[in-house]
ZAROKOL-575541 format. One record per residue (C-alpha): residue number from 1; residue in one letter; x, y, z. Coordinates in pm, 1 decimal, m for minus. Each point is the difference from the previous one (the first is absolute). Example, Ala and Ser with C-alpha at 12.3 -4.5 7.8 and 13.67 -1.06 7.14 Angstrom:
# ZAROKOL-575541
+-----+------+----------+----------+----------+
|  nr | rest |        x |        y |        z |
+-----+------+----------+----------+----------+
|   1 |    A |   1230.0 |   m450.0 |    780.0 |
|   2 |    S |    137.0 |    344.0 |    m66.0 |
+-----+------+----------+----------+----------+
//
This chain:
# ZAROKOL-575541
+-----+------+----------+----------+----------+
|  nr | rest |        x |        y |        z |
+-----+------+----------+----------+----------+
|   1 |    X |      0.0 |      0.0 |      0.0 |
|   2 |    X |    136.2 |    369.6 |   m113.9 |
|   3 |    X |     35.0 |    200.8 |    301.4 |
|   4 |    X |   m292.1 |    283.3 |    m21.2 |
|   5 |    X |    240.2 |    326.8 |     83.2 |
|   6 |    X |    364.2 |     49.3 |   m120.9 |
|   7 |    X |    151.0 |    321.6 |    160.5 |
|   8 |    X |    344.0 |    151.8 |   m108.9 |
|   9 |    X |    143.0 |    336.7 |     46.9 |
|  10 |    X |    197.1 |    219.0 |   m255.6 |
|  11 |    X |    320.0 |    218.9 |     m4.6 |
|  12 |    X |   m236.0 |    274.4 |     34.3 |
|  13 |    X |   m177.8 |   m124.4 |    301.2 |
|  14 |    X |   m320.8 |    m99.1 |   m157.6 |
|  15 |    X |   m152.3 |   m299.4 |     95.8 |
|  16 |    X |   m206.3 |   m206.1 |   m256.5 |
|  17 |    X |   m240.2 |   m260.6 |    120.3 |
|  18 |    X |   m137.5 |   m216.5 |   m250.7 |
|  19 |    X |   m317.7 |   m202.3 |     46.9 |
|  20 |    X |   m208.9 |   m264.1 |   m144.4 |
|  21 |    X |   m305.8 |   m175.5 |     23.0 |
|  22 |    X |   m222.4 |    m48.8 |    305.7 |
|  23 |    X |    168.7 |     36.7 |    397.7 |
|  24 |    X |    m74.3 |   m191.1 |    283.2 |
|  25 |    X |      9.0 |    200.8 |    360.3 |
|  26 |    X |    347.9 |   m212.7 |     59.7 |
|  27 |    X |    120.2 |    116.3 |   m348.9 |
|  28 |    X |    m59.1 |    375.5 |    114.0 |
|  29 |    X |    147.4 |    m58.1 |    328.1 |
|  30 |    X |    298.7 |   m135.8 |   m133.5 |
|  31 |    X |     38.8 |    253.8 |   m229.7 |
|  32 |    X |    m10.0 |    295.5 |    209.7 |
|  33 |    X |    242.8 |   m164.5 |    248.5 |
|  34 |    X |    219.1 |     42.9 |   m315.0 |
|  35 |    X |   m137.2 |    353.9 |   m102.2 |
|  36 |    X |     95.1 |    133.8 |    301.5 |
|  37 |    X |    357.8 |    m93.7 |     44.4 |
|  38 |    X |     48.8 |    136.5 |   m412.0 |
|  39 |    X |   m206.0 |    339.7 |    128.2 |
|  40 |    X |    242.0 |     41.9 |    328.2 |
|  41 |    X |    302.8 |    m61.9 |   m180.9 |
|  42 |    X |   m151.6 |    260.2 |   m266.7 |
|  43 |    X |    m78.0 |    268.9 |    240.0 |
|  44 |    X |    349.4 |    m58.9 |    173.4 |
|  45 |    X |    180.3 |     67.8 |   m312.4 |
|  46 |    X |   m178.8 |    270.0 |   m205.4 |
|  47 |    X |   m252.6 |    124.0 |    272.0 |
|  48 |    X |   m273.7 |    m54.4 |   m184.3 |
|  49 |    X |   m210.9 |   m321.0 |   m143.0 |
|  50 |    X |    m83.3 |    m41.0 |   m365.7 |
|  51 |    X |   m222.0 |   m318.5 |    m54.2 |
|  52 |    X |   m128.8 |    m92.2 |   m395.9 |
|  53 |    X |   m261.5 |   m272.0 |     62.4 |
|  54 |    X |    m29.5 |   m190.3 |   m315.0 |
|  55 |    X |   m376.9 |   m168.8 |    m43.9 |
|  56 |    X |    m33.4 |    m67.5 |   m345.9 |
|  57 |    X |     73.4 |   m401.7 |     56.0 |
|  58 |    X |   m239.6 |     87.2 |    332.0 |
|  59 |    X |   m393.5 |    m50.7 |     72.2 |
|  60 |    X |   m257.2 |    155.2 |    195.1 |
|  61 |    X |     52.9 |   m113.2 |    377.9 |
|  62 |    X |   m222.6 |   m163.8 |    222.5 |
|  63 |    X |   m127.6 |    266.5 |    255.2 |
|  64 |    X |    136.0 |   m213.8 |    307.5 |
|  65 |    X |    337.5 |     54.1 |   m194.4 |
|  66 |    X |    m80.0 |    330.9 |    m57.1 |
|  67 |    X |   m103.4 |    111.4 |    349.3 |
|  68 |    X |    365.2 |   m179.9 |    105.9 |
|  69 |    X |    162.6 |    191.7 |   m298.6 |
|  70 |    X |   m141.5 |    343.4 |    109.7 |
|  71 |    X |    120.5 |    m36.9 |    323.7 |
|  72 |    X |    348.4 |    m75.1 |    m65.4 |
|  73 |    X |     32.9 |    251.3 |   m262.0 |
|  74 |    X |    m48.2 |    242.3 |    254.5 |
|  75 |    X |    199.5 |   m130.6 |    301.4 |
|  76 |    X |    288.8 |    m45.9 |   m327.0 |
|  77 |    X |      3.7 |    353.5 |   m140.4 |
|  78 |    X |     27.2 |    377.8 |    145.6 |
|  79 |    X |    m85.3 |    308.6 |   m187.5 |
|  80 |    X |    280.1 |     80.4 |   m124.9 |
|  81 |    X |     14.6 |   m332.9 |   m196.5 |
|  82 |    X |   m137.9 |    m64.5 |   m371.0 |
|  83 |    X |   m190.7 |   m270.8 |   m173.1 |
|  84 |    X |    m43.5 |    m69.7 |   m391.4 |
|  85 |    X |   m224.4 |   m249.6 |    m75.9 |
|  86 |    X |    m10.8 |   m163.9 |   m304.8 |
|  87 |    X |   m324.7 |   m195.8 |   m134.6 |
|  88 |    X |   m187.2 |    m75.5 |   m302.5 |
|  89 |    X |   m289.4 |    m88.9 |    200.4 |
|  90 |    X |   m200.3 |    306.1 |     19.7 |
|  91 |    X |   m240.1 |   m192.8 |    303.2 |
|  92 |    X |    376.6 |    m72.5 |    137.1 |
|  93 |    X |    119.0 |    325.1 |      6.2 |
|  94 |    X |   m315.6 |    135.2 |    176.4 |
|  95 |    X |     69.0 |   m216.7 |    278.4 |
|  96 |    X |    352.0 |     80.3 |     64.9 |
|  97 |    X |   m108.5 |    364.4 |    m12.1 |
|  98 |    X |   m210.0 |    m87.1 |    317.0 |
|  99 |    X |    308.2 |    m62.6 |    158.0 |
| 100 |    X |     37.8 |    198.7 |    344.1 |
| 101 |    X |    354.8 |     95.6 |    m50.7 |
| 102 |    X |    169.9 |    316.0 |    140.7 |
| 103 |    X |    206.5 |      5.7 |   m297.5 |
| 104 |    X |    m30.8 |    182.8 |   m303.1 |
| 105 |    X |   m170.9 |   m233.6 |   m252.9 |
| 106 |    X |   m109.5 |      6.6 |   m408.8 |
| 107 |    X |    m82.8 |   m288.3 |   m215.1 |
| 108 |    X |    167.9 |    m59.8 |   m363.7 |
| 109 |    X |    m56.0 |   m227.4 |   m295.1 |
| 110 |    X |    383.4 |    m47.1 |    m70.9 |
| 111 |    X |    261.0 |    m42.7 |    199.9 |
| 112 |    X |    248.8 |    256.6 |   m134.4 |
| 113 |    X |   m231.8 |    279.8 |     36.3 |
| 114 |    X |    m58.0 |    m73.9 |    411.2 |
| 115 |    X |    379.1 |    m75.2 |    m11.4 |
| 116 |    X |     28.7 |    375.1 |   m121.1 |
| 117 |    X |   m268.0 |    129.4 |    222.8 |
| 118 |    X |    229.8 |   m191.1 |    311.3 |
| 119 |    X |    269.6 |    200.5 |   m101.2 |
| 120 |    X |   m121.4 |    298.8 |     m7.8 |
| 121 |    X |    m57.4 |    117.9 |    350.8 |
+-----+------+----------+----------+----------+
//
């Protein structure tokens, strides 16, 4: 079985997460055990946390999965942090956009225009 979340960081800090199909609660837990050391070691080095979420090989969540997603987005992130979100899915990207994260957020259909957007601030 493919592993649901792959999560690298750049030279330039930002950290991609790329992730497919449908996630199980353990799936999300496991990946923001992960998240979080990659957005520490971020905001320890350039002071700030860039994060492009990549969707498009994604689907729409479960709301239990959802509900656990919303939380940790928000213990994960501060305000000063940004979020590009990839996603073909229009019904996809309205859900991540109910996210309840402090940090600055937008939603893209290709990656190298949120990669742009990152970079900007």
């Amino acid at each position: 079985m493919v592993a649901p979340f792959v999560i690298e960081t750049d030279e330039t800090g930002v950290i991609s997460v790329v992730a497919s199909g449908f996630w199980s609660a353990d799936d999300l837990e496991g990946h923001f055990v992960d998240l979080k050391t990659a957005v520490e070691a971020a905001r320890a080095r350039f002071g700030v946390v860039r994060v492009l979420v990549d969707l498009r090989a994604s689907r729409v969540q479960s709301q239990e999965v959802f509900d656990r997603l919303r939380e940790a987005t928000s213990a994960t992130y501060g305000e000063r942090d940004r979020i590009a979100i990839v996603a073909e899915s229009t019904l996809l990207t309205m859900q991540m956009r109910r996210l309840d994260a402090k940090a600055g957020r937008a939603a893209f259909a290709d990656v190298r225009t949120a990669r742009d957007w990152l970079l900007s601030a």
